[in-house]
N, C-alpha and C positions, 0 to 999 in steps of 0.2 A: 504494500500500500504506500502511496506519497507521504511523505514525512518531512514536514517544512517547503514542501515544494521539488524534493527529490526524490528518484526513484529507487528503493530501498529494498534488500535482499534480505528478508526474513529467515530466517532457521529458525522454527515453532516447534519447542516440543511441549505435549503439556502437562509433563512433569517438571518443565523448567521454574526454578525458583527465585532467578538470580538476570536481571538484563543485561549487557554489555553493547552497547551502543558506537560502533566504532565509524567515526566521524573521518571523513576525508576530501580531501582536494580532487582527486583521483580517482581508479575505478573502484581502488580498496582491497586488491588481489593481495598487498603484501601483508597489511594489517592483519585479512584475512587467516592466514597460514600462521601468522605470529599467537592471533588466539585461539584457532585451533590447535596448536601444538600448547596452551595455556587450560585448555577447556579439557584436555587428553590428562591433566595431570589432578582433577577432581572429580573422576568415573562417575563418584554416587553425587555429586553434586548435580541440580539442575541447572544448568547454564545458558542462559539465552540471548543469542547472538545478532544484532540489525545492523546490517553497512548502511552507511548513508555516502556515497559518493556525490562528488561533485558539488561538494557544498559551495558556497560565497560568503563572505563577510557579510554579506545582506541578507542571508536567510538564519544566519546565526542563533539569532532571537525567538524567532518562530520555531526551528529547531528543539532547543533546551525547553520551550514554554510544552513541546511535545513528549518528550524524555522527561519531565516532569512529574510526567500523568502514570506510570511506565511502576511497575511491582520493581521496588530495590535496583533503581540503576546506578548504572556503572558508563562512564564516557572514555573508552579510549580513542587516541587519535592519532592518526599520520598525515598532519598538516604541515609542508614546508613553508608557507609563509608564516614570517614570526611574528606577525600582527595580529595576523588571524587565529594563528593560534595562542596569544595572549590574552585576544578578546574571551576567546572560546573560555579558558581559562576562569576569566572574570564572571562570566555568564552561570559557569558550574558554580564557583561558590557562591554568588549570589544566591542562588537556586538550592546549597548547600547536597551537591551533586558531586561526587568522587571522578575526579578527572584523573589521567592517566598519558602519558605522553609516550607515545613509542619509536618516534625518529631524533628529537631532538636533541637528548641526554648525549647520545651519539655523534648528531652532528654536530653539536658544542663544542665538543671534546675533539673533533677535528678542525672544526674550526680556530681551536686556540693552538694543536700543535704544528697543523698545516700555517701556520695564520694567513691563512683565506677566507672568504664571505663565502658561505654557499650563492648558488644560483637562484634559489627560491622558487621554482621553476615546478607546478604540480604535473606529472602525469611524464616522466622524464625520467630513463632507465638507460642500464649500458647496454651496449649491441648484444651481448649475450642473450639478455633478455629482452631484445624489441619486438622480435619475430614472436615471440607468445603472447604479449602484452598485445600487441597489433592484433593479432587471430581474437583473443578475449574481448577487444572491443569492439569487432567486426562482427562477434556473434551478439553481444550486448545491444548493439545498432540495432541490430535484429530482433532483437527480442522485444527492446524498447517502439520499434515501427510496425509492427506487427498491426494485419488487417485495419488499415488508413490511422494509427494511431500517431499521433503529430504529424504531418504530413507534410508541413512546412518546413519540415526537412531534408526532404526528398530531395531538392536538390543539391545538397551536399551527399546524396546518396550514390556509392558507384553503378547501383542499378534498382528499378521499380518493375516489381511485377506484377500487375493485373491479373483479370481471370476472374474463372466462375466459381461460385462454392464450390469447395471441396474437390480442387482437382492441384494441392499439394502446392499452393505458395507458402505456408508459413517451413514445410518442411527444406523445401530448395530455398527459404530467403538464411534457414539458420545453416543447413549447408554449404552454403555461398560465404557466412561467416566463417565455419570451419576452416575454410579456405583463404583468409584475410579480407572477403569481400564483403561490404557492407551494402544489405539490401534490404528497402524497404518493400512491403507488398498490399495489395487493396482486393476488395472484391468488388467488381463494377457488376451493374445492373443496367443494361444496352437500354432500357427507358428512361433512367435514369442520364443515359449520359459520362463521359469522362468526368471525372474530377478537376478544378480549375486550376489546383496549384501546378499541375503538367506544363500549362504558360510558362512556368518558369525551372523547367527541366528540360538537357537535353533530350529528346526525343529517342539520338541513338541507345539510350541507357534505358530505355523502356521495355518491357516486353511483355507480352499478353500471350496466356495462357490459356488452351481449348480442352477439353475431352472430349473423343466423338465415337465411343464404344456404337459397334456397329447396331447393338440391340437395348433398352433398357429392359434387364432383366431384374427377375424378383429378390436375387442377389444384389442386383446393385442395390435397389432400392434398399433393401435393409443397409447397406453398408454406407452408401452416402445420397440420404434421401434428395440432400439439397439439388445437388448434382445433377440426380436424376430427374427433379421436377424440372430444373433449370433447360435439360434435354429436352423432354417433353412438350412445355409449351413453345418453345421454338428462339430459347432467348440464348443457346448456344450456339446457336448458327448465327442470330442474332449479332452477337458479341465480338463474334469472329469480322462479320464486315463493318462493324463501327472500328475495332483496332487499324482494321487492314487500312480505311477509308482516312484513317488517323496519322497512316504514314509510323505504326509501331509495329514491330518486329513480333509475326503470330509464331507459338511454339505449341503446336499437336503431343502436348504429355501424354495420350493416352495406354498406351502401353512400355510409356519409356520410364522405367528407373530413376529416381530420385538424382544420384549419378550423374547421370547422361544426361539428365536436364540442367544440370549446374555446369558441366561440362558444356553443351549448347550454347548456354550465357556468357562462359566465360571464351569461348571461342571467339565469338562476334564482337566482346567486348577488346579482345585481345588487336582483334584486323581493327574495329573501329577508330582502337588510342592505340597505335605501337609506342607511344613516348611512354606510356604508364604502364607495360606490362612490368612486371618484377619476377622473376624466377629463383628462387634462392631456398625455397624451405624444406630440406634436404629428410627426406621421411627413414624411419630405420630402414627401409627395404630398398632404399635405393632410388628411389620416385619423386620426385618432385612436384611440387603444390605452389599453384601462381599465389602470389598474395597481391591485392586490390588496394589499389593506390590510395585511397584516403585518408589511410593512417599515417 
């Protein structure tokens, strides 16, 4: 659920007894690992965990006034700005709220033997770790754009996929992520019309999705009803010549593999942008995975 205005990754148990609220600039992957390897070390305790990524100094407020509400919390944080995380600070004990700092102590301490300033700089890792951190927020993208949700974002998106009920966008947009590519997706309704924020997306980065199983059988329908009415009343063929007529790139999933369809996208996106393909993410088998320029 949104918490302060951010989109927040709950671990609910409900024998948890104990919140830990871990605050960040960022996606919150490292905090993450820090308290879970913290939570590993009181089995019988109930401990319950919320990232809050991407915070701002301007949601600060509304944040703590929500953590307030919250059975026995706990605020850790991985904020490198040292403003923001002084405010944050102030906010907890006002609130008389146990803060907890888990980058700083660190970077202090190299700050005075290096004497250098850090960067201050959130969401900023070494090359080792880019290539994962990239992949984790190309499926986040995804996750977060899922069936037209903020949409006005789309155009920072590497690619949007349209389509009918239930013929497998949200599974190829987290796919796409898997892959470092950040994809939002919609379900259009051919009465309804495109969506208007398209105006302001490339077009080559679109793609609309069909199924056009030869028969609707009583199997489909139990399996994906929408699908099938959408067949039925004629708003799949429909759908097909509003994309075409749209000048967006039609892809016939119907019997193609989750795979093969990301593979599709990533094809035409590859011939479309050669300046942004990226090759580099070397799999244990020897295979290689494109990763998607946005990150």
């Amino acid at each position: 659920q949104p918490l302060g205005g951010s989109f927040c990754r709950d671990h609910t148990d409900p024998n948890d007894r104990l919140t830990i609220c871990l605050a960040t600039t960022g996606v919150g992957i490292s905090g993450e690992r820090v308290l879970a390897a913290v939570q590993g070390q009181f089995p019988e305790t109930g401990i319950h965990i919320i990232v809050l990524p991407h915070l701002t100094d301007d949601n600060l407020e509304s944040v703590v006034e929500d953590i307030k509400n919250m059975d026995h919390p706990i605020v850790a944080m991985t904020i490198v700005i040292e403003s923001m995380r002084d405010h944050l600070y102030q906010l907890c004990a006002a609130a008389n709220i146990p803060a907890v700092d888990l980058l700083w102590p660190l970077v202090g301490t190299l700050q005075n033997v290096l004497k250098m300033n850090p960067i201050q700089t959130p969401g900023v890792y070494m090359p080792k770790d880019a290539r994962y951190f990239h992949t984790v927020k190309a499926v986040q993208f995804a996750l977060e754009h899922d069936n037209a949700q903020d949409m006005l974002d789309w155009e920072h998106a590497d690619c949007v996929l349209l389509g009918a009920p239930m013929v497998g966008k949200t599974a190829i947009s987290v796919f796409l992520g898997t892959m470092g590519w950040s994809c939002a997706n919609a379900t259009v309704n051919p009465d309804e019309g495109l969506p208007k924020v398209l105006d302001n997306v490339d077009i080559r980065r679109v793609f609309g999705l069909i199924s056009a199983p030869e028969a609707v059988t009583p199997d489909l329908k139990r399996k994906k009803q929408a699908q099938a009415e959408c067949i039925e009343c004629g708003h799949m063929d429909a759908l097909q010549v509003l994309l075409k007529e749209s000048g967006i790139t039609v892809l016939d999933v119907t019997t193609m593999p989750i795979e093969s369809a990301a593979n599709q996208v990533i094809k035409c996106l590859d011939e479309r942008f050669p300046d942004h393909m990226h090759v580099g993410i070397h799999c244990p088998n020897g295979s290689n995975h494109r990763e998607g320029p946005s990150w």
